[in-house]
C-alpha beads as a LAMMPS data file, in Angstrom:
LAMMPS data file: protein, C-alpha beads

259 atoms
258 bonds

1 atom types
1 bond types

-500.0 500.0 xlo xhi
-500.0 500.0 ylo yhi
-500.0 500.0 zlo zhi

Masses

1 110.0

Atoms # bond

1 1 1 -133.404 -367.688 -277.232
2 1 1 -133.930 -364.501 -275.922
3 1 1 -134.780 -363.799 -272.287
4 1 1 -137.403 -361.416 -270.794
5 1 1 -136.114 -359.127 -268.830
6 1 1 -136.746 -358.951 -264.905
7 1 1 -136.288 -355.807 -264.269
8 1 1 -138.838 -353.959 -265.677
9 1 1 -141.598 -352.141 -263.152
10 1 1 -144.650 -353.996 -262.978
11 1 1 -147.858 -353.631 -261.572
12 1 1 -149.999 -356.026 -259.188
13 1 1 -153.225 -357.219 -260.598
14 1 1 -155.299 -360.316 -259.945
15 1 1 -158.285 -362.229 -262.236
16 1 1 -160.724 -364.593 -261.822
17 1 1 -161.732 -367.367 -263.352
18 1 1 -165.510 -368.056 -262.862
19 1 1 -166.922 -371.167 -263.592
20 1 1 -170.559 -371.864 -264.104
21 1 1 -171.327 -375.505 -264.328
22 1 1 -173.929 -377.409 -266.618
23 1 1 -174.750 -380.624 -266.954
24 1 1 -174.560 -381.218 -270.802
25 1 1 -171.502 -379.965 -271.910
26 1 1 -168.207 -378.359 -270.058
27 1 1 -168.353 -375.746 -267.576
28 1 1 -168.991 -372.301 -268.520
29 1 1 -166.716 -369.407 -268.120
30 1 1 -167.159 -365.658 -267.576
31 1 1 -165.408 -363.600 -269.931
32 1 1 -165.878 -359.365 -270.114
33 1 1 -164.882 -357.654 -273.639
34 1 1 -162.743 -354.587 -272.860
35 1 1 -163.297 -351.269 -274.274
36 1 1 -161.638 -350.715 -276.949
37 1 1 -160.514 -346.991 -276.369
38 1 1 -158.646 -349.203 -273.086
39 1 1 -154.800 -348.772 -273.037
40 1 1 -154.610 -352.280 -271.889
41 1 1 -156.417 -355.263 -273.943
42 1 1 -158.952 -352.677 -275.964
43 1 1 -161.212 -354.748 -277.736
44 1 1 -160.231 -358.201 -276.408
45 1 1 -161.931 -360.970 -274.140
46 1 1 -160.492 -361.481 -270.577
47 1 1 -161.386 -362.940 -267.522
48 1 1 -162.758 -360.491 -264.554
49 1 1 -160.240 -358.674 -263.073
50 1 1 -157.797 -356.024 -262.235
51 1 1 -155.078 -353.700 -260.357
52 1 1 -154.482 -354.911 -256.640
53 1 1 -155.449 -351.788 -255.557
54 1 1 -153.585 -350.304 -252.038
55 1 1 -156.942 -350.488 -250.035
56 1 1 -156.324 -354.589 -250.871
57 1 1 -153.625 -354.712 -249.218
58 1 1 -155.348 -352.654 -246.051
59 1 1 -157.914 -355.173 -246.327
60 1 1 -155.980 -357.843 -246.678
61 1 1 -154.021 -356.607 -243.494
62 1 1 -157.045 -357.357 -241.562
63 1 1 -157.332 -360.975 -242.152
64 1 1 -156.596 -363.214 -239.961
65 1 1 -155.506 -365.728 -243.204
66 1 1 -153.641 -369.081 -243.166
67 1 1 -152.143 -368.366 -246.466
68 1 1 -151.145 -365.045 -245.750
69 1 1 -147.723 -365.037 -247.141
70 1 1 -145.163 -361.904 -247.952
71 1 1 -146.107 -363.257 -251.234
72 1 1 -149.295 -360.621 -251.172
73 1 1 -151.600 -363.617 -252.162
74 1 1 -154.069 -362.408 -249.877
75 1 1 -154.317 -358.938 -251.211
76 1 1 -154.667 -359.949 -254.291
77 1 1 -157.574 -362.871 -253.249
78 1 1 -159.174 -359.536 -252.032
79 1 1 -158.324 -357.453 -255.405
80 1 1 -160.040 -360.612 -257.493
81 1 1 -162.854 -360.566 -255.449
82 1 1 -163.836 -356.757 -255.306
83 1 1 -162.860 -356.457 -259.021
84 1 1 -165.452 -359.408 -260.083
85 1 1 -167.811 -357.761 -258.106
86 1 1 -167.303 -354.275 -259.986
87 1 1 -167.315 -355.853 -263.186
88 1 1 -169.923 -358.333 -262.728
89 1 1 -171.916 -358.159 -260.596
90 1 1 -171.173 -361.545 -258.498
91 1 1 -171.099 -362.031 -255.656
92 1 1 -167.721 -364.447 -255.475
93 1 1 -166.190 -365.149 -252.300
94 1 1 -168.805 -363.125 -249.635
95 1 1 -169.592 -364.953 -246.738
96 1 1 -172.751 -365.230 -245.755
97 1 1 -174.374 -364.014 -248.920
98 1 1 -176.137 -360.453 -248.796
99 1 1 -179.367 -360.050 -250.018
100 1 1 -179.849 -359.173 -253.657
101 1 1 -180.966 -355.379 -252.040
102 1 1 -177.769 -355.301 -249.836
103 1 1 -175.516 -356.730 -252.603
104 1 1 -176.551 -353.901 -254.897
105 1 1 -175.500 -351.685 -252.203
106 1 1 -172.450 -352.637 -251.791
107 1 1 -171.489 -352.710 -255.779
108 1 1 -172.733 -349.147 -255.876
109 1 1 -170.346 -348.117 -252.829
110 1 1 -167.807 -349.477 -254.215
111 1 1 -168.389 -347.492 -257.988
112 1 1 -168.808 -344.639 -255.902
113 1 1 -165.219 -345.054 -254.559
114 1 1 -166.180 -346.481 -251.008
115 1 1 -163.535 -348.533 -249.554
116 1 1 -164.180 -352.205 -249.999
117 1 1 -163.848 -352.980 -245.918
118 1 1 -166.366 -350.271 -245.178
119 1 1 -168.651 -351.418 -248.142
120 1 1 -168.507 -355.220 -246.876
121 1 1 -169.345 -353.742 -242.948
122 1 1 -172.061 -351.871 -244.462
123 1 1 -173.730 -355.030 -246.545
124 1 1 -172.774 -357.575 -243.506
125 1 1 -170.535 -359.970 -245.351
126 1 1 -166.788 -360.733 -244.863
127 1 1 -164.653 -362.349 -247.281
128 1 1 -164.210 -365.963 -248.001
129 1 1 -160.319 -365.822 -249.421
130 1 1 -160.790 -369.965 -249.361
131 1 1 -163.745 -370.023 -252.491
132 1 1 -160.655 -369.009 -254.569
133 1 1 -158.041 -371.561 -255.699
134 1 1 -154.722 -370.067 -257.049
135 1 1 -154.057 -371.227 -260.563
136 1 1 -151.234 -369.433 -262.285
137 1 1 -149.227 -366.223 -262.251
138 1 1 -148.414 -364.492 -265.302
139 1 1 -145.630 -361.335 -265.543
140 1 1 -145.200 -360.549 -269.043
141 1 1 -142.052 -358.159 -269.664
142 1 1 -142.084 -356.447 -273.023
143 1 1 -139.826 -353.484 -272.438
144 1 1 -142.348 -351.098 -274.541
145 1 1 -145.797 -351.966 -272.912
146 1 1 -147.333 -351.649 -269.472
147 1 1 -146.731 -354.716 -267.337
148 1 1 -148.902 -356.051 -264.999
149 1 1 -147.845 -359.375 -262.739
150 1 1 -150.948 -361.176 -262.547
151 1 1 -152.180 -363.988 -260.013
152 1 1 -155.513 -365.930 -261.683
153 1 1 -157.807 -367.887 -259.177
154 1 1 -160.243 -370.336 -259.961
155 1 1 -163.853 -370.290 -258.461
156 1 1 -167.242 -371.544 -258.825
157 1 1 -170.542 -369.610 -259.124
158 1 1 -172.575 -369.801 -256.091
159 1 1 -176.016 -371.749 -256.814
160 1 1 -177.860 -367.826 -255.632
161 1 1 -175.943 -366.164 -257.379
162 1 1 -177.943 -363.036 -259.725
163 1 1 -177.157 -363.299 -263.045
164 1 1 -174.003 -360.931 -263.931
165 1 1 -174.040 -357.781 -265.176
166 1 1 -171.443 -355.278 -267.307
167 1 1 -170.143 -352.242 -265.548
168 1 1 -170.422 -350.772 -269.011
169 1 1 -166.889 -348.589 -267.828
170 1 1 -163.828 -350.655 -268.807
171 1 1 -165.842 -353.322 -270.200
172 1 1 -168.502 -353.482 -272.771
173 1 1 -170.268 -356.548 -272.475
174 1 1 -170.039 -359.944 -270.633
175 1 1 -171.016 -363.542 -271.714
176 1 1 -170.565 -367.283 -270.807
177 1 1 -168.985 -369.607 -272.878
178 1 1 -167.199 -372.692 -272.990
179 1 1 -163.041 -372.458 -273.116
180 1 1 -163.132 -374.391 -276.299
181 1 1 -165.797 -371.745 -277.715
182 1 1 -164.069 -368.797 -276.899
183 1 1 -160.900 -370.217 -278.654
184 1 1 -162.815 -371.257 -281.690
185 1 1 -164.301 -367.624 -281.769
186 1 1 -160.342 -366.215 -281.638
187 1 1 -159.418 -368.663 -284.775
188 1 1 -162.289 -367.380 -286.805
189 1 1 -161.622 -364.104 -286.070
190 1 1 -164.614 -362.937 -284.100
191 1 1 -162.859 -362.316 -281.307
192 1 1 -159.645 -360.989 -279.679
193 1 1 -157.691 -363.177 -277.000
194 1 1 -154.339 -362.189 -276.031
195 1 1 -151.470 -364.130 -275.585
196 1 1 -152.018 -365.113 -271.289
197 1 1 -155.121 -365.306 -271.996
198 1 1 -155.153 -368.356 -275.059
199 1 1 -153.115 -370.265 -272.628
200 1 1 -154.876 -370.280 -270.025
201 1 1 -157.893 -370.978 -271.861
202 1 1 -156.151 -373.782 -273.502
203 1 1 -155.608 -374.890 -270.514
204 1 1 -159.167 -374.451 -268.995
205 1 1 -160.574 -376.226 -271.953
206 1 1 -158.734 -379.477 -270.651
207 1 1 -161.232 -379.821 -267.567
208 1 1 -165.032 -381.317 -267.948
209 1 1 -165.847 -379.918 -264.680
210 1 1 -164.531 -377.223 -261.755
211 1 1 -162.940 -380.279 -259.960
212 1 1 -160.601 -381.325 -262.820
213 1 1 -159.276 -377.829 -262.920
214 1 1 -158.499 -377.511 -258.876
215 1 1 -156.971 -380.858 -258.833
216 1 1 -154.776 -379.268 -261.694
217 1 1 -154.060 -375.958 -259.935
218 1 1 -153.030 -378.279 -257.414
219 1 1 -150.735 -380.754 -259.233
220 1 1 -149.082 -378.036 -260.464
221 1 1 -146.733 -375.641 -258.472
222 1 1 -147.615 -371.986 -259.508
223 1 1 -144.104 -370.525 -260.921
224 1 1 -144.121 -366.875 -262.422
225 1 1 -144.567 -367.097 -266.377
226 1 1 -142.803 -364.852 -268.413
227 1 1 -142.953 -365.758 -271.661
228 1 1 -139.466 -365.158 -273.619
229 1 1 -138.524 -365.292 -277.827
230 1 1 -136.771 -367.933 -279.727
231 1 1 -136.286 -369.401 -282.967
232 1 1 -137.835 -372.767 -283.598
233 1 1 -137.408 -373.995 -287.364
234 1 1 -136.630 -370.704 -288.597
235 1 1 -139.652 -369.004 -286.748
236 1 1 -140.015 -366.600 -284.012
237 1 1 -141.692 -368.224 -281.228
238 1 1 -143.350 -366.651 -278.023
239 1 1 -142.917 -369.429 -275.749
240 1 1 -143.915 -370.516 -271.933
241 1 1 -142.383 -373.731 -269.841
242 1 1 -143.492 -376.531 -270.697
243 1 1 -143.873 -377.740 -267.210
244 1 1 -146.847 -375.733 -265.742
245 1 1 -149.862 -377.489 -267.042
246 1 1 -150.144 -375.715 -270.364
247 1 1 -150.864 -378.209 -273.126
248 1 1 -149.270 -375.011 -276.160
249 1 1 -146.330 -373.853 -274.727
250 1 1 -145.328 -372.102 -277.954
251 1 1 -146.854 -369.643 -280.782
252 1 1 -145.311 -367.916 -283.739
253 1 1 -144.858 -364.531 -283.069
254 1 1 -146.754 -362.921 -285.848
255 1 1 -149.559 -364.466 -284.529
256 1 1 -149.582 -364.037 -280.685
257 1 1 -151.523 -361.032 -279.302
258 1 1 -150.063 -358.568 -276.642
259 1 1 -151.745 -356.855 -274.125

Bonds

1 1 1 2
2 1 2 3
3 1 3 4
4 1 4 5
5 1 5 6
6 1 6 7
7 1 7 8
8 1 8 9
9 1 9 10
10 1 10 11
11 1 11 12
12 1 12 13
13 1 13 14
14 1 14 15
15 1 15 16
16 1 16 17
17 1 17 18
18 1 18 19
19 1 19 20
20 1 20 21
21 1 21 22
22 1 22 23
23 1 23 24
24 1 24 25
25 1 25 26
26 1 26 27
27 1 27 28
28 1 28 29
29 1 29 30
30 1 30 31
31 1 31 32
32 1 32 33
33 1 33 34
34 1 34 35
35 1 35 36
36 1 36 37
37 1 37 38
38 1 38 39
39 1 39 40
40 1 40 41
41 1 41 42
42 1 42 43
43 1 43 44
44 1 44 45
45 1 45 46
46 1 46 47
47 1 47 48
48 1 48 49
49 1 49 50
50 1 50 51
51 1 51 52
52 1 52 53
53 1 53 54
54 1 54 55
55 1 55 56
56 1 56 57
57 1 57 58
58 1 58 59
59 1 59 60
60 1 60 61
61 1 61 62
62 1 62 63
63 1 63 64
64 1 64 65
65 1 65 66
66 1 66 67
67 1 67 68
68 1 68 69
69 1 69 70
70 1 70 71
71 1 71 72
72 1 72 73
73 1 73 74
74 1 74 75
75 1 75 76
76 1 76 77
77 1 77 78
78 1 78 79
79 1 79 80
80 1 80 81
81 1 81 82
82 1 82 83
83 1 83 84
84 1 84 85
85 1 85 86
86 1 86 87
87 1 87 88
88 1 88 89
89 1 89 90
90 1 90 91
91 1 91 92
92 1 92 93
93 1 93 94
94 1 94 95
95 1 95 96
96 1 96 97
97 1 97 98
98 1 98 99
99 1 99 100
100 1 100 101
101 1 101 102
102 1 102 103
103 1 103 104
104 1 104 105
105 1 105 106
106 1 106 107
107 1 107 108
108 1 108 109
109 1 109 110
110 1 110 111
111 1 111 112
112 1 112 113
113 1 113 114
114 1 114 115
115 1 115 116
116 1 116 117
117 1 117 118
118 1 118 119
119 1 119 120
120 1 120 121
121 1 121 122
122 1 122 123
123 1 123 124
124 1 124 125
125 1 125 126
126 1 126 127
127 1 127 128
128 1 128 129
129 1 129 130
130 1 130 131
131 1 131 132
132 1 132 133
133 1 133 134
134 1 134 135
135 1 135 136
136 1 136 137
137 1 137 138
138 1 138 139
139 1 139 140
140 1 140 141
141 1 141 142
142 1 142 143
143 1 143 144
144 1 144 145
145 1 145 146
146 1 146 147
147 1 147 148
148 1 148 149
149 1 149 150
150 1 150 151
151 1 151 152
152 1 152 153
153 1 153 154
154 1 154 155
155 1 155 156
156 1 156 157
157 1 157 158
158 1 158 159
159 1 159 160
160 1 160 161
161 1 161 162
162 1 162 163
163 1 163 164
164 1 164 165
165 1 165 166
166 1 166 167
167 1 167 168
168 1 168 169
169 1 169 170
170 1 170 171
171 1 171 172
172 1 172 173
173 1 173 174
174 1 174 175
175 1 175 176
176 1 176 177
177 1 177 178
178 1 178 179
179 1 179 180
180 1 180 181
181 1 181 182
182 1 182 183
183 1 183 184
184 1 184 185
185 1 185 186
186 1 186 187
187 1 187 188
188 1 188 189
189 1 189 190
190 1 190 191
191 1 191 192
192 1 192 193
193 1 193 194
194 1 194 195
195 1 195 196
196 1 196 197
197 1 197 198
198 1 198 199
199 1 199 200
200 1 200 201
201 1 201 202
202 1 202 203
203 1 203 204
204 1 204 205
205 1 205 206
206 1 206 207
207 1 207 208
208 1 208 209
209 1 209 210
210 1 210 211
211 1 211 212
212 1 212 213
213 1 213 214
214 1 214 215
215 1 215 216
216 1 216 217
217 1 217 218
218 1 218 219
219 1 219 220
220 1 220 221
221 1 221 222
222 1 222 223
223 1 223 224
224 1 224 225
225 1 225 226
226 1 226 227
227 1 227 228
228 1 228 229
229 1 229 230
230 1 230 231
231 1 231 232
232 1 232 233
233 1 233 234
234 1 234 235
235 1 235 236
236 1 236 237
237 1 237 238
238 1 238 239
239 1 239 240
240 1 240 241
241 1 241 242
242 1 242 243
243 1 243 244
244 1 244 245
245 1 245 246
246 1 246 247
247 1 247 248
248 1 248 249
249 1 249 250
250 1 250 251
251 1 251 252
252 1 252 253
253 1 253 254
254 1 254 255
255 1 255 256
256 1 256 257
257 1 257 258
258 1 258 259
């Protein structure tokens, strides 16, 4: 077995997981397709998301949070938030809702580099840090890529939502689709899922609706995954605990995808 290292600089980022419910088959998710010109991820599928950025943690200052923890969840509740609102246009987690007029105000202030506190003033919403359930935490540590220590949250697409739309900048396009699709489209090869990613979509894929996958979050404590080598039957494994939820804990390493 080989062990990650720990002591490799990382950088905060958070994601969310969107779901969109229906009533004929399992929920929905959001996925974005990354450039691929990107440093990080070009060309693959991933959940909205991105850097916790240091105006976050401002933000997040402000808050008058019960789960404000030296932990920085609430920072990055805020980074997941403004980040899916960037990306895609929803408005997740904005309290009360702003019109559609305001709402495209406030994604345009924040592409134009307006802080996200003076944005929010502007549009008349504050943030609802309790629409987002904390799922996992993922801090890859491969000595020769960029690492970023991710937090993923869970939450569910308001009912007035607008339909979401591509920032066309990082990403390229945006689609929903079932977990179990998105995987099947990664085993036929039309698309790209790296390695956090597949698990957690694994995972997802588990749950026929958005309560199934909060009473999961729940059952599970959220631990730090950092995925580490080791042989199994004469194969190179990338592997994760096999305590956290995740029904693959394991995949040969000339298979798995790195970010």
């Amino acid at each position: 077995m080989t062990e990650a290292p720990t002591d490799i600089p990382s950088i905060p980022a958070a994601t969310l997981v969107v779901f969109r419910e229906t009533h004929a088959e399992p929920p929905h998710l959001l996925l974005v397709e990354r450039a691929k010109a990107m440093a990080f991820a070009g060309g693959a599928l991933v959940f909205p998301g991105g850097r916790v950025d240091p105006g976050d943690h401002s933000l997040a200052a402000l808050l008058d949070h019960p789960d404000d923890d030296p932990d920085d969840d609430t920072a990055a509740r805020v980074a997941a938030i403004r980040e899916t609102i960037e990306e895609a246009g929803l408005p997740i987690g904005l309290s009360p809702m702003p019109s559609p007029t305001m709402f495209e105000r406030l994604r345009a202030s924040l592409h134009a580099g307006t802080a996200f506190a003076e944005a929010l003033a502007d549009a008349g919403a504050s943030l609802d840090l309790d629409a987002l359930t904390y799922f996992a935490r993922w801090r890859p540590a491969h000595a020769h890529a960029r690492i970023f220590d991710t937090r993923f949250y869970l939450a569910r697409l308001p009912a007035d939502a607008p339909e979401p739309r591509v920032d066309a900048t990082e990403n390229v396009r945006l689609f929903w689709a079932t977990a179990a699709d998105v995987l099947a489209d990664a085993d036929a090869g039309r698309a790209t899922i790296i390695f956090p990613t597949r698990r957690n979509l694994e995972r997802l894929a588990q749950f026929a609706d958005f309560e199934g996958a909060v009473a999961d979050a729940r059952a599970h404590a959220v631990r730090t995954v950092t995925p580490w080598t080791e042989t199994r039957d004469g194969i190179e494994q990338l592997c994760i605990p096999d305590d956290l939820g995740y029904p693959v804990t394991s995949e040969p390493m000339s298979d798995a995808v790195r970010g």
